[in-house]
C-alpha positions as CSV (number, residue, x, y, z in Angstrom):
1,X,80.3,-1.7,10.0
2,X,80.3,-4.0,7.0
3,X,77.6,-3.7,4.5
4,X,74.9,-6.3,6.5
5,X,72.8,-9.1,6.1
6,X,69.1,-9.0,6.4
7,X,66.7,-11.3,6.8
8,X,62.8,-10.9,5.8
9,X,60.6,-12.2,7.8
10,X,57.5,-11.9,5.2
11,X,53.8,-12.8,6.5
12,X,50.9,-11.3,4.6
13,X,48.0,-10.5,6.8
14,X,49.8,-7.3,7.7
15,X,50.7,-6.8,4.2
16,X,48.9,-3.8,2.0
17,X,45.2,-4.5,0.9
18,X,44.7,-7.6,3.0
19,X,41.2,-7.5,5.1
20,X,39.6,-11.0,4.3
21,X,39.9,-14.2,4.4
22,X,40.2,-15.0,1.0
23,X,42.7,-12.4,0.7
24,X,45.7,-14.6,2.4
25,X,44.2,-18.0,1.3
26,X,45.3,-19.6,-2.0
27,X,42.9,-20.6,-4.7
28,X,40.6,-17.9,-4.2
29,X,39.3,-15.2,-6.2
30,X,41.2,-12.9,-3.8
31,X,44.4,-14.3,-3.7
32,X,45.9,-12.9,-7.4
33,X,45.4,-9.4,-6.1
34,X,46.4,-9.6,-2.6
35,X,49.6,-11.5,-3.4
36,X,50.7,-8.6,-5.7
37,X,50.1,-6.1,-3.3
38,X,52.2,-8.4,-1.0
39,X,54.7,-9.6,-3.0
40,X,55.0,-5.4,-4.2
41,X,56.1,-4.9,-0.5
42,X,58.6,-7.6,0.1
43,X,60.2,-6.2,-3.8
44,X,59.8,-2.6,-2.2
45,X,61.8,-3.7,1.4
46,X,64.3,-5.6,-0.9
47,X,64.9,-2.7,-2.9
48,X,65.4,0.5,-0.2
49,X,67.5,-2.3,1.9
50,X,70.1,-2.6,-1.2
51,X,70.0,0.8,-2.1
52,X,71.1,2.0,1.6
53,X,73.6,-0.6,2.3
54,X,72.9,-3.9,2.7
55,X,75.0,-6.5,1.2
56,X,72.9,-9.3,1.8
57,X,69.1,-9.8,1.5
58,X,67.2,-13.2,2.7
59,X,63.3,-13.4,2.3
60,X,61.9,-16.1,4.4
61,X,58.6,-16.8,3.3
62,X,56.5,-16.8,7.1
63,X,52.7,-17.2,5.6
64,X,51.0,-20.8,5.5
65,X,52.2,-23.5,4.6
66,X,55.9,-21.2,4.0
67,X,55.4,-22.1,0.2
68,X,53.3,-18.9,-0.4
69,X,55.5,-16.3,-2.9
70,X,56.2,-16.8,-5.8
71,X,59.8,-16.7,-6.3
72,X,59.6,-15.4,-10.0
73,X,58.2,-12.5,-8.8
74,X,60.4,-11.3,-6.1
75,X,63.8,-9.4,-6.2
76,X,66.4,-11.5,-8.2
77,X,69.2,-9.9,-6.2
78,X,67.3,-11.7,-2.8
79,X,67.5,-15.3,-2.0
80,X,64.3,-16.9,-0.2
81,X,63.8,-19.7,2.2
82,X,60.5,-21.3,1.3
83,X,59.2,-24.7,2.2
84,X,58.7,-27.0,5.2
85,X,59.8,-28.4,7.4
86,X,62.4,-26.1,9.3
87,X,64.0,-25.5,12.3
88,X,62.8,-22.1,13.1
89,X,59.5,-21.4,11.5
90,X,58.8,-18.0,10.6
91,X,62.2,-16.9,11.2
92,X,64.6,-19.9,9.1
93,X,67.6,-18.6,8.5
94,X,67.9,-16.5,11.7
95,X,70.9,-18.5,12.9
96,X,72.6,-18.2,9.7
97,X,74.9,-14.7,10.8
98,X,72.5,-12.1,9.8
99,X,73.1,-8.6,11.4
100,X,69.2,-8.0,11.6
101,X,65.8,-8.3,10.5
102,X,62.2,-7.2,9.3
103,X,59.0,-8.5,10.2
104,X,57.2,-7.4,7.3
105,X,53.5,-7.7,7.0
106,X,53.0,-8.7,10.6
107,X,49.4,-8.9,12.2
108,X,48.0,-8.8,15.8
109,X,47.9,-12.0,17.9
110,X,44.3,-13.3,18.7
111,X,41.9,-11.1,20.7
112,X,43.9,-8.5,19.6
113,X,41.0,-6.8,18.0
114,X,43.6,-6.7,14.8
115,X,43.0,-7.0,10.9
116,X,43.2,-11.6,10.4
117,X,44.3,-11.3,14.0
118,X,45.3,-14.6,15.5
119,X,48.3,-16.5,17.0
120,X,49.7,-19.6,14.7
121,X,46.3,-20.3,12.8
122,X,44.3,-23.7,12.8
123,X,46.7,-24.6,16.1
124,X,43.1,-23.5,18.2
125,X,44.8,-20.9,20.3
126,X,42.3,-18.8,22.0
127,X,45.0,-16.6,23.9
128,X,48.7,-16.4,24.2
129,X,51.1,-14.6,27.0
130,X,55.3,-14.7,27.1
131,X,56.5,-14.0,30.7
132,X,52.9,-12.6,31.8
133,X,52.3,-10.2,28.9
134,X,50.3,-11.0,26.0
135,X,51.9,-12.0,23.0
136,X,51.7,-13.4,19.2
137,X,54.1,-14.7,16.9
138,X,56.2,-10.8,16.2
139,X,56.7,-11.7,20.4
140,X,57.7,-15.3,19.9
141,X,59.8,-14.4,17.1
142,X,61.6,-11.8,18.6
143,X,62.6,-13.9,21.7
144,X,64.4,-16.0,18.9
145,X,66.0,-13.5,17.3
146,X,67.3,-11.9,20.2
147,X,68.9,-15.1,21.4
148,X,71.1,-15.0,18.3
149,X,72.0,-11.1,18.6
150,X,69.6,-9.8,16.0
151,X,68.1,-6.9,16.5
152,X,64.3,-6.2,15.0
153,X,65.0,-3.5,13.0
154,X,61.0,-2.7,11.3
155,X,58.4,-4.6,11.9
156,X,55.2,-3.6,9.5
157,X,51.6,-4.6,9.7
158,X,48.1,-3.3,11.1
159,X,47.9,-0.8,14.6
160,X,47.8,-4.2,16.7
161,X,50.9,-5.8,15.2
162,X,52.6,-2.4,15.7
163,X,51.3,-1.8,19.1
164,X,52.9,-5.3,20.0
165,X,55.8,-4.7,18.5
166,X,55.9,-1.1,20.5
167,X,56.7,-3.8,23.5
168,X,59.2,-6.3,22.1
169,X,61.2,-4.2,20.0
170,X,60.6,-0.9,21.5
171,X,63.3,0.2,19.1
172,X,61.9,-0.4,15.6
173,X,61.0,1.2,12.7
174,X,57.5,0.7,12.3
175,X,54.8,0.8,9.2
176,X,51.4,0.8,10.2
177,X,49.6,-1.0,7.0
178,X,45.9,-0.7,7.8
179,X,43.6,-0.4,10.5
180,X,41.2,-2.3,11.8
181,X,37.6,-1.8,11.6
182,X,36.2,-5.1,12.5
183,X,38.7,-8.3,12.3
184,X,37.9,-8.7,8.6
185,X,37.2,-5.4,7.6
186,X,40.0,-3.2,7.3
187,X,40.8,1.1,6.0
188,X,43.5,0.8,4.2
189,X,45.7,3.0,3.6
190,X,46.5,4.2,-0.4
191,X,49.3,1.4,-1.5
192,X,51.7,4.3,-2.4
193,X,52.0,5.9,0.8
194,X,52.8,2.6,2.7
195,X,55.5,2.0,0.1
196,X,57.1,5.2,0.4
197,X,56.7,4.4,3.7
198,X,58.9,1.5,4.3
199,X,61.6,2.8,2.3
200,X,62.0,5.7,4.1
201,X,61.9,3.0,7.2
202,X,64.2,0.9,6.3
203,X,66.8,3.4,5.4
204,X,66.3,5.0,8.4
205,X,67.1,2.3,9.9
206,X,70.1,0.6,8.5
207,X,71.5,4.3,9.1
208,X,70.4,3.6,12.9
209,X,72.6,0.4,12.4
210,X,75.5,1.8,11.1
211,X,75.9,4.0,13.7
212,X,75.1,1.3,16.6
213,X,71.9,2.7,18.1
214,X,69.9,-0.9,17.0
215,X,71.3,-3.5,18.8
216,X,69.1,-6.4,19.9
217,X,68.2,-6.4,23.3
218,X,69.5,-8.5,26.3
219,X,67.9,-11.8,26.2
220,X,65.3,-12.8,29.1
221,X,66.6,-15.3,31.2
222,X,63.7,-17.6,31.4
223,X,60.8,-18.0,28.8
224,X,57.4,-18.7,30.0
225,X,54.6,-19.2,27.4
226,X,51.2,-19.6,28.9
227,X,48.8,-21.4,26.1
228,X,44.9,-21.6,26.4
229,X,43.3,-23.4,23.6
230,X,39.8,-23.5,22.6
231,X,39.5,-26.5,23.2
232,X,40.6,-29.4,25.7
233,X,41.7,-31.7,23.6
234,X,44.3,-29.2,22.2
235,X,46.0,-28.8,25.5
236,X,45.9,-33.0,26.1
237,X,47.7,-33.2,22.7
238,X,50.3,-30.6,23.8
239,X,50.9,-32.0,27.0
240,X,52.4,-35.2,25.1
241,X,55.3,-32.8,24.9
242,X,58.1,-33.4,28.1
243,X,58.1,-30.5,30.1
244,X,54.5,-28.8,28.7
245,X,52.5,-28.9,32.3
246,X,49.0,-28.8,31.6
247,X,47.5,-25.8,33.6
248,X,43.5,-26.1,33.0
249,X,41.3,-28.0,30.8
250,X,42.2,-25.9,28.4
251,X,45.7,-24.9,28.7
252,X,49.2,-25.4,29.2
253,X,52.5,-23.6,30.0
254,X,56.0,-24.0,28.7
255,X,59.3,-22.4,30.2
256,X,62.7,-22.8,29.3
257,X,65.9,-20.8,30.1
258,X,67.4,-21.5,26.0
259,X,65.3,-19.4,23.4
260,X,66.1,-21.8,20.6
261,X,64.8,-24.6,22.7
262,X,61.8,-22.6,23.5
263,X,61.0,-21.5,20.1
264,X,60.9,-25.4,19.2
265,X,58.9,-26.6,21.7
266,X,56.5,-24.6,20.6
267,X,56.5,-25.2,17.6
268,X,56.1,-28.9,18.4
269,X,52.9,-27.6,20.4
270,X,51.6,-25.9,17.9
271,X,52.0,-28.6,15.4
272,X,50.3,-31.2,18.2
273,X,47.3,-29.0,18.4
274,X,46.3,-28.4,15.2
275,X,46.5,-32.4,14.5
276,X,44.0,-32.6,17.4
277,X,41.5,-30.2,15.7
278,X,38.3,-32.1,14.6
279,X,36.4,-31.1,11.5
280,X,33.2,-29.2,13.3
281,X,34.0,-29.6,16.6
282,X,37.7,-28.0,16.8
């Protein structure tokens, strides 16, 4: 196998010392400390994944507004996708040949009981299923990435995001980061052990690549996504889209047959629902 490309999915509620709020949101007195302890991972993933064979690093930026690294602080031998609008969200670059990818600093989907658990913030989701199951965005994401022959190779992040990612990529690394002991309040574990931790993970599994024992999974032959909201003039927003049936007051489905497509559309939902929020009434 040629030396492989890898793509970095980096959120940063799962990331090493985030509990709060304030810790993922810019401009507060949180946010210098958090995003080192962040940005320290991504360096540390970049690092272990050139030092064990990769030829090619790509660090998509996947918190926020996707504008949330800095780039002077990252790895200068790793290129990063950062700013919006994109085509796939959380996972840009995706479609552009990588052999596989991380999901680094990954948190549970809402109602997960999770550190900053939630599913696609300020879109109002209340909960989220793919194809009967619940789900966040590791789910979602992985649906894409499997479409294009990518296998999930570590996903990192609290006990929830891991525990998810125990059911869509079964065969992943994983790095449990935290866990929770209320949705903001998190035991960390000691920053040093989590980093030895993923670079152990990652070279274990780019040696799990070489050898062919990661491969992505066959893809699911229909998508369904099953959407409640908070509120019912979230899913009225989302039912603008063609082909999102409103189920309920508050919710809607989606189902398509192409992941790409899929991955869109939601995206378009998302995007619908959160310009239907309104100021103290959601």
């Amino acid at each position: 196998m040629t030396a492989p490309a890898v793509l970095i999915s980096a959120d940063m509620e799962g990331a090493t010392g985030t509990a709060t709020p304030d810790d993922v949101a810019p401009d507060t007195s949180s946010w210098a400390g958090a995003s080192r302890g962040w940005i320290a991972d991504v360096n540390t993933v970049i690092e272990a994944l050139l030092a064990h064979g990769a030829g090619e690093v790509i660090v998509t930026d996947a918190h926020g507004s996707g504008s949330s690294l800095d780039p002077s602080q990252i790895d200068p031998r790793a290129a990063i996708i950062r700013g919006v609008p994109r085509t796939f969200g959380m996972l840009e670059g995706i479609d552009g040949g990588v052999q596989a990818v991380v999901f680094l600093g990954y948190h549970g989907t809402a109602g997960s009981g999770g550190v900053l658990s939630h599913a696609y913030m300020a879109a109002g989701i209340h909960t989220l299923r793919v194809n009967g199951e619940p789900a966040g965005e590791g789910t979602i994401n992985s649906h894409l990435a499997t479409a294009f022959g990518v296998p999930v190779v570590l996903v990192s992040g609290d006990e929830a995001a891991c525990a998810e990612a125990g059911r869509y990529a079964p065969q992943a690394e994983q790095v449990v980061t935290k866990q929770a002991l209320a949705r903001f309040t998190a035991r960390l574990r000691p920053a040093a052990a989590v980093r030895q931790d993923l670079g152990a993970a990652v070279e274990r599994a780019l040696a799990r690549l070489a050898a062919g024992s990661l491969a992505a999974p066959a893809p699911s032959a229909e998508l369904c996504a099953e959407i409640e909201f908070s509120g019912e003039n979230l899913a009225l927003a989302a039912s603008a889209i063609p082909g999102v049936r409103r189920t309920g007051l508050r919710s809607v489905s989606y189902t398509a047959t192409d992941a790409a497509e899929w991955y869109r559309c939601l995206g378009a939902v998302w995007t619908l629902a959160r310009a239907a929020q309104q100021g103290r009434y959601g």
